[in-house]
C-alpha positions, 0 to 999 in steps of 0.5 A: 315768332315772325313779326308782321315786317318780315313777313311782309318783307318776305311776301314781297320779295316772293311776289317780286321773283314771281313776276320777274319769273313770268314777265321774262317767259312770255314774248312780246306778242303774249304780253301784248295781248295780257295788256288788252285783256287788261285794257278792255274789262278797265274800259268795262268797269268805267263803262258800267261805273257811268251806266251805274251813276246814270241809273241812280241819278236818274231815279233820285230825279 
């Protein structure tokens, strides 16, 4: 039976191959726009993080 550090052990060297796999096959351009896709729904959660945080503290006032 596997123990829990070499299933782990395996998974990361999986996830590590697949990134490396996709990273390698996409341009510059590709990865460009990954990375604002990326940016803007970051930006989004931090923007409704603060909605979320005006509405609760404005109804405990």
């Amino acid at each position: 039976m596997l123990d829990i550090n070499a299933f782990l052990e395996n998974s990361k060297r999986l996830d590590n191959s697949i990134n490396d796999d996709v990273l390698t096959e996409l341009s510059n351009e590709e990865v460009d726009m990954i990375m604002a896709v990326g940016n803007s729904i970051e930006g989004g959660k931090w923007f409704l993080n603060e909605d979320m945080n005006y509405l609760i503290n404005k109804n405990m006032i």
